[in-house]
Every structure is written in C-alpha cells, then in structure tokens.
C-alpha positions as CSV (number, residue, x, y, z in Angstrom):
1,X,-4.2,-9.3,-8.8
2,X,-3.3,-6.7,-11.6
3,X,-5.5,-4.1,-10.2
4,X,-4.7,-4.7,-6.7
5,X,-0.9,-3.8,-7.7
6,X,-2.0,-0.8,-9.4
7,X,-4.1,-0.1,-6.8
8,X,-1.2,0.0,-4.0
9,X,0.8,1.9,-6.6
10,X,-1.7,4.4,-6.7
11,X,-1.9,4.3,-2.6
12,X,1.7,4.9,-2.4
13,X,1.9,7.8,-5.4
14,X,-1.2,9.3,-5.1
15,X,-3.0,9.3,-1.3
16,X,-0.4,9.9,1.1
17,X,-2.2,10.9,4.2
18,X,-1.2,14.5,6.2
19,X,-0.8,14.5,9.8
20,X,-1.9,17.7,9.9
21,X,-5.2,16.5,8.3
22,X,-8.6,17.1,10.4
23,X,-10.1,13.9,9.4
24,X,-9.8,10.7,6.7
25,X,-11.5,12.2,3.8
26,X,-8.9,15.3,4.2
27,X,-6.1,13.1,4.9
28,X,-6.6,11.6,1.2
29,X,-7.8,14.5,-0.3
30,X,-5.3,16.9,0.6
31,X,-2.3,15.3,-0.1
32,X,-3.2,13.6,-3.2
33,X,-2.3,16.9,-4.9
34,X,1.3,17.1,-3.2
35,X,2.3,13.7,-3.9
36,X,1.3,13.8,-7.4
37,X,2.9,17.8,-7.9
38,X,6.2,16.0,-7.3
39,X,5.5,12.9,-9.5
40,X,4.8,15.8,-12.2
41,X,8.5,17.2,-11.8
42,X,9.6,14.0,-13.4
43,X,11.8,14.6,-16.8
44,X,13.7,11.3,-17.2
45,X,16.8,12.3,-15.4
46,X,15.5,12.7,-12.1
47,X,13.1,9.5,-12.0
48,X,14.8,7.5,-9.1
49,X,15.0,11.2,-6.9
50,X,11.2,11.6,-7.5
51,X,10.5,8.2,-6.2
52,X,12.3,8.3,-3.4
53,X,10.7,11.7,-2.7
54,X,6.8,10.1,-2.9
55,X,8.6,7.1,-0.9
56,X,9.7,9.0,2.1
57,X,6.6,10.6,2.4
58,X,4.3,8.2,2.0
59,X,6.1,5.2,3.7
60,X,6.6,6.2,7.2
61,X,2.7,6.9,7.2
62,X,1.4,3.0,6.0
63,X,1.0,0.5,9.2
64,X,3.0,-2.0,7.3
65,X,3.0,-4.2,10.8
66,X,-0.6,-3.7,11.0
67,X,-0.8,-4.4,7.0
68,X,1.5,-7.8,7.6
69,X,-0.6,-8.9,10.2
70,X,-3.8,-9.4,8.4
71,X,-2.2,-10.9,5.5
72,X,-0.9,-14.1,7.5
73,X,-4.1,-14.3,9.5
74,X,-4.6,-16.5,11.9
75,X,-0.5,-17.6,11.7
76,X,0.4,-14.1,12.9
77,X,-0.2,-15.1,16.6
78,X,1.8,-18.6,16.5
79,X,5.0,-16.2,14.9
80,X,7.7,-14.9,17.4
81,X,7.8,-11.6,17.8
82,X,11.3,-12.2,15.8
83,X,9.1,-13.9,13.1
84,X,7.0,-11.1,13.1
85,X,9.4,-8.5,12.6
86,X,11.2,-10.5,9.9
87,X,7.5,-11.2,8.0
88,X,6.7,-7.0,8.1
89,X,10.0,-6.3,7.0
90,X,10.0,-8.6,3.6
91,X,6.2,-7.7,3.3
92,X,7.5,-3.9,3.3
93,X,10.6,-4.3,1.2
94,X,8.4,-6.6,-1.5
95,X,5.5,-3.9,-1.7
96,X,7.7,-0.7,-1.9
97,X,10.2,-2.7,-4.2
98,X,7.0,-3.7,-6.7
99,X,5.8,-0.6,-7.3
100,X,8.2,1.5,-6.8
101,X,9.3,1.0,-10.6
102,X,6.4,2.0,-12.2
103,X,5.2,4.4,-9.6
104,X,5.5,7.5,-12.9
105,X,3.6,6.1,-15.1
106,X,0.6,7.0,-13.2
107,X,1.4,10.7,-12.7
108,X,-1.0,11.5,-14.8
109,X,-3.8,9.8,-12.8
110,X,-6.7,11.5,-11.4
111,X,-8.3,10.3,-8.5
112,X,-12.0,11.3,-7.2
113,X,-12.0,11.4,-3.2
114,X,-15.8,10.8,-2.3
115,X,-16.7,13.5,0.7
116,X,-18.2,10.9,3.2
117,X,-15.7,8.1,5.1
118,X,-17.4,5.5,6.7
119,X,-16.2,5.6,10.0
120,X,-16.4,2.5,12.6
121,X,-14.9,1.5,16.3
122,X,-16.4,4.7,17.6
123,X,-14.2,6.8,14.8
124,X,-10.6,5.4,15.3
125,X,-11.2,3.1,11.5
126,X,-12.5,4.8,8.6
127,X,-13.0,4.0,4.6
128,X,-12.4,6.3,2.4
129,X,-13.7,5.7,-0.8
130,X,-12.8,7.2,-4.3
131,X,-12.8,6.6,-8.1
132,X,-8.9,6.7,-10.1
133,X,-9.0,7.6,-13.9
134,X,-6.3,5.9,-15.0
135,X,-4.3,6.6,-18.0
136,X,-4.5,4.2,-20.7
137,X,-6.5,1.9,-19.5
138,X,-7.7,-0.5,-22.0
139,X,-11.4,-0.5,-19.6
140,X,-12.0,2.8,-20.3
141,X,-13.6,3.2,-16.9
142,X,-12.8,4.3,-13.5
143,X,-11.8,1.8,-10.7
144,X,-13.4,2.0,-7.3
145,X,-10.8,2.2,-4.9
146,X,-11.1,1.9,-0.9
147,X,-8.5,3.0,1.7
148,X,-8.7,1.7,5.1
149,X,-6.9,3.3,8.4
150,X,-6.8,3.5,11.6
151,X,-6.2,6.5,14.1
152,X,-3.7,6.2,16.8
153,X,-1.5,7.9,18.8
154,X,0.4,9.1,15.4
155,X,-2.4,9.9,13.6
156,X,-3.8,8.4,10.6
157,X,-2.4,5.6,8.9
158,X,-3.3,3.0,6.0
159,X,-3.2,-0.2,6.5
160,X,-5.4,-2.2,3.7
161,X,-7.1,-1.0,0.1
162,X,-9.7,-3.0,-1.7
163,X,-10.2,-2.1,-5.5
164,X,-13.7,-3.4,-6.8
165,X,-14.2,-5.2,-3.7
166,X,-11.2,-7.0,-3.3
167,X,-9.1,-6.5,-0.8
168,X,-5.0,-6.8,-1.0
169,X,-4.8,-8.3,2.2
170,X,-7.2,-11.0,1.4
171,X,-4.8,-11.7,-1.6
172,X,-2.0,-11.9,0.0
173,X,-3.4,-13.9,3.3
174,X,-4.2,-16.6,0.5
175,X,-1.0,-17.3,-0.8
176,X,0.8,-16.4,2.3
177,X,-1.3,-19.3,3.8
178,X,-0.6,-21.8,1.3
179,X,3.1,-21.4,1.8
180,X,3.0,-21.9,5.6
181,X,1.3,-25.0,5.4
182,X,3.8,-26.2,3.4
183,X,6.9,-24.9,4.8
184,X,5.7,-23.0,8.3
185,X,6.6,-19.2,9.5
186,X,10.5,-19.7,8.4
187,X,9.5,-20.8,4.8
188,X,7.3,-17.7,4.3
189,X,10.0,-15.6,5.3
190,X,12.6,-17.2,3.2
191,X,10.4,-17.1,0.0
192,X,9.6,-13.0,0.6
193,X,13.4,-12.6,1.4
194,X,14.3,-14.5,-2.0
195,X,12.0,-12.6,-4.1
196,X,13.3,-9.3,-2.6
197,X,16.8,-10.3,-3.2
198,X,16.1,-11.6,-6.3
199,X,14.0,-8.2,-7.4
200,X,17.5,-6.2,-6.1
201,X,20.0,-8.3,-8.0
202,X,21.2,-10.1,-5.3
203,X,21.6,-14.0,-5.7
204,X,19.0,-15.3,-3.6
C-alpha cells in the first residue's frame, strides 16, 4: 500500500499529461519536466503555493469518475447517479488531500519514461510504463511504475497506476468492497467523508 501512495504522489507531482501532447509516451514525458521545475522552486516559504500550482495542473487532467468507478466495482452500477457523484468526490478530496502533504519531498525524483506505450481498444487506452529513482529509498532500486489512460473527447487522461504490478484501483476496490457489504453505498460515503473531514480538521 506504501508504494501505491507514493506511487500516486509521484502521478500527481511528476506525470502531469499535456493536452497539446501527440501521443501517451509524450503526454508523460513532456510534462514531467514542467511539473517537477515548479516543485524545484520550493524554499520553505512558498510550499502550500507550489502545491497548489502541481495541483491545478495536474487535477483537472485525472478521470477521477472514471478512477472511482473501478475502485467500487461491480457496486458502481447499483449507486444513484447522486451516490456516484458523492463516491468521486470523497475519492477525489481523500487522494489529493493524502498526498498533497508530502508531494516535495519527491522533487528530487527522477523518473524514466520507457519510449513504447502499449496501446489497446484500437488506440483510445494506452500504458505507459516507466522506472522512478526515488530519493532515499531504503531499496536502493528503482520502482516500476505504470500509468493507464484513456483518450476522449478532452484528450488524454489517467485514470489508474500500478507500481510492481499492483494496481491502486485493485486496492482500493478491496477495501471499498468490504465496507459496502457491511454498511452499503451510504456507509462507504460516510467513512470517505469522515476521513476527509477528519484529515482537514473538521469534527467528523
């Protein structure tokens, strides 16, 4: 689970997809550099601007419906479309709200885009693969780190990544599954909700 965290951190500091881009492999690769030149510019003073910087950019571009979606699974379909709209907004809020904190610490990352997506559905879902050199990690080894998106009328956008095989939708769709059974659609909300307000400071 550690790994999958760091592994959306490093989605949402470090491969921020370009709408300009000509294809997935560009889309990471191209951008990588931008989001990570402004995670550079951080001196101690400026940390929550800088993160809100990598945040806007980044966060309109991830299909966090699409994202929500496969991590309830098969419970997706039996949600109202207000359920639905409740579960991708927690799901968003606890993801960007996670990482968001520690999002700095890997400005010093390096990642290694591999030149050659695997592409699937005649084109419109790709994988882009690639290796991140983190900093201080106690491994001493790179982690394999795979981006999935999708191509639709807006472009690119990511919407699942899977570090050494594992996939953080998978994750999620476990424990997300566990708490429907016990407590259904409106239980799962309630427990994302809580742990957002909880992680703001408000009383849950």
């Amino acid at each position: 689970m550690k790994k999958l965290f760091t592994s959306l951190l490093l989605l949402l500091g470090l491969a921020a997809p370009a709408m300009a881009a000509d294809d997935a492999v560009n889309l990471v690769q191209d951008t990588s550099q931008k989001a990570l030149d402004i995670l550079k510019k951080e001196n101690g003073k400026n940390t929550r601007q800088i993160r809100e910087q990598v945040e806007n950019m980044v966060v309109p571009l991830i299909d966090f419906t699409r994202m929500t979606a496969l991590a309830v699974g098969k419970d997706w379909r039996a949600a109202s479309p207000a359920q639905q709209e409740q579960l991708s907004t927690q799901f968003k809020a606890l993801l960007v709200r996670t990482y968001a904190s520690t999002m700095i610490r890997f400005k010093t990352a390096q990642i290694d885009v591999k030149p050659a997506a695997q592409y699937n559905n005649g084109g419109r879902e790709a994988v882009v693969k690639s290796e991140v050199t983190i900093p201080g990690n106690a491994d001493k080894k790179n982690v394999s780190i795979d981006y999935t998106l999708y191509k639709g009328a807006q472009g690119w956008k990511i919407f699942n990544v899977s570090v050494e095989g594992a996939s953080l939708v998978t994750v999620y769709r476990t424990q997300f599954g566990e708490e429907i059974r016990k407590n259904g659609i409106d239980g799962l909300i309630k427990q994302l909700k809580d742990k957002n307000d909880i992680g703001s400071g408000k009383p849950a």
